[in-house]
N, C-alpha and C positions, 0 to 999 in steps of 0.2 A: 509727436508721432508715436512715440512710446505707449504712452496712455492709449492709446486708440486700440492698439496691439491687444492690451492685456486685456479687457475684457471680452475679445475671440479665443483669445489660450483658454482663458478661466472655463467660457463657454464648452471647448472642445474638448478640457483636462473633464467637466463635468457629464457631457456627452458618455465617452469612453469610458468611466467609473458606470453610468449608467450600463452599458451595451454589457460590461465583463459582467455587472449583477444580472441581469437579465441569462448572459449567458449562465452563469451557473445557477441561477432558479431553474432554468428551460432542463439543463444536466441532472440538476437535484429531481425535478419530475420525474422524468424519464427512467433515470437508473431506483427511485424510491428512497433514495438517502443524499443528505450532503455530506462533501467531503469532510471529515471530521480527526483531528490531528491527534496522535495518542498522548497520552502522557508522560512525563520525561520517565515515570516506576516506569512504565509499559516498555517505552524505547528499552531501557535497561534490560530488563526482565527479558527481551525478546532476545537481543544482540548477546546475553548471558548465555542464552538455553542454546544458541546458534553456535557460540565458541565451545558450548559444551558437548555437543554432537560430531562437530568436525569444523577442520581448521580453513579449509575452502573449499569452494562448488561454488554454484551458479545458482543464484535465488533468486525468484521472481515474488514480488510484492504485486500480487495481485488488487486494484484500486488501489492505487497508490494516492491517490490524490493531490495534499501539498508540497508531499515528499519529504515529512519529515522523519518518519521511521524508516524508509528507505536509504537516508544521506544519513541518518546514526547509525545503520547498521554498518554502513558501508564505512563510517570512519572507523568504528569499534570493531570490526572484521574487516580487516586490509586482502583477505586471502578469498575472499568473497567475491564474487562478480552479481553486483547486484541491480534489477532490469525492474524501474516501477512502471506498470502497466496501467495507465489512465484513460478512459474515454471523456473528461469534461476538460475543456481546451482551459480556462482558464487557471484552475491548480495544476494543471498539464507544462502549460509555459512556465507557472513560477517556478515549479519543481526542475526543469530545464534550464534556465536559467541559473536557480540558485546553484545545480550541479557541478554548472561550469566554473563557480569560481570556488570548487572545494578544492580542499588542498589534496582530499585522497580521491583521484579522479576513478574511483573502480564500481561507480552509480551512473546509470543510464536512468532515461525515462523516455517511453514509448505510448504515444497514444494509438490505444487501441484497445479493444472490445477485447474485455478479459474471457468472455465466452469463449472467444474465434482464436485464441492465444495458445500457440504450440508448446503447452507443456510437459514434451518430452524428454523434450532436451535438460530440464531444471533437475538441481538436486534436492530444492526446498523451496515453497512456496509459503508464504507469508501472507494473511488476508485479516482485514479490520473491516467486517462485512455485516450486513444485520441478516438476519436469518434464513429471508426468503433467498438472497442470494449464496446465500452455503448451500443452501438447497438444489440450485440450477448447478451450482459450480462443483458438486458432489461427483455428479456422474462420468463429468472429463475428468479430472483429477483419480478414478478410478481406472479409468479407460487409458488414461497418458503416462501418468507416471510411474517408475521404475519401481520393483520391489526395494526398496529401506530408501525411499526420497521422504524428508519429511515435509508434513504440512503443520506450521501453525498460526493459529487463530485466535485474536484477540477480540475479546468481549463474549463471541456467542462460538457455542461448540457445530461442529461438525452433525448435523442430522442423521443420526445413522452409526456412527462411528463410537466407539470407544478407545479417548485419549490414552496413552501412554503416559503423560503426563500430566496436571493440570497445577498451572502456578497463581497463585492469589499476591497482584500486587499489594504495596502499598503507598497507593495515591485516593482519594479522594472515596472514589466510587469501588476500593477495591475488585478491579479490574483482575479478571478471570485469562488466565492465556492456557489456551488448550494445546498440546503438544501432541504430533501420531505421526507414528511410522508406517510408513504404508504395507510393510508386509505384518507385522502385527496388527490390524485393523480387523475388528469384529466388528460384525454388525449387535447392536444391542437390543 
């Protein structure tokens, strides 16, 4: 009877591996990127500049995706409340998931359209975005946040803006993290 079994699990384990691909190609369309996990330089290099600004606030990792710059920052800054913002269901769940069995429980993830995302309330926004979306996500981030909330950004800079900072990992692609405070921001 066993045997009979196991080639329906096989079937359904192979099904479901199907449906999550599917879902995150259908996600990857839609948003113009897949979710894409940083580097452990990056992780470092981010969670560094974030101890080095202040000790806590409330930071939103906009695309969070699998959640794992979000769950390093969040163990590397204990004093942090840190909210990853996903719209593709399946890095959504892992990244929920994997949250629940951290040991430093002060990481959320919320699916939800980082467009439509109240960021007033943040003291620091976090994004690993490709262009066209720093571009959309420019004008709320202008409109919401508080004079000296920082934003930074990993890989591609802010359209517009002139960083306060900018850090040159070292990992692979020498990966660029752009630093800005918002009440220092010029337009360039």
């Amino acid at each position: 009877m066993q045997s009979a079994i196991l080639p329906y699990t096989y079937g359904l384990a192979v099904a479901l591996a199907l449906l999550a691909a599917l879902s995150i190609v259908y996600r990857s369309l839609r948003n113009g990127i897949t979710p894409m996990p940083s580097s452990a330089p990056v992780r470092r290099a981010v969670a560094a500049e974030l101890s080095r600004i202040a000790s806590r606030g409330t930071l939103v990792e906009a695309g969070s995706g699998w959640g794992t710059l979000a769950m390093h920052i969040a163990k590397q800054c204990p004093g942090w409340r840190v909210i990853g913002v996903e719209n593709s269901r399946i890095p959504y769940l892992f990244a929920k998931a994997a949250a629940r069995y951290m040991i430093h429980r002060n990481a959320a993830f919320e699916r939800s359209d980082l467009y439509a995302y109240p960021f007033g309330e943040v003291d620091a926004v976090v994004c690993y975005l490709y262009p066209g979306a720093m571009a959309r996500l420019r004008p709320l981030l202008e409109r919401q946040l508080a004079p000296g909330s920082c934003v930074i950004s990993v890989c591609f800079a802010m359209p517009g803006w002139r960083p306060d900072r900018v850090l040159t990992c070292r990992d692979l692609h020498r990966t660029r993290v752009y630093v800005y405070k918002t009440q220092q921001q010029t337009l360039t």
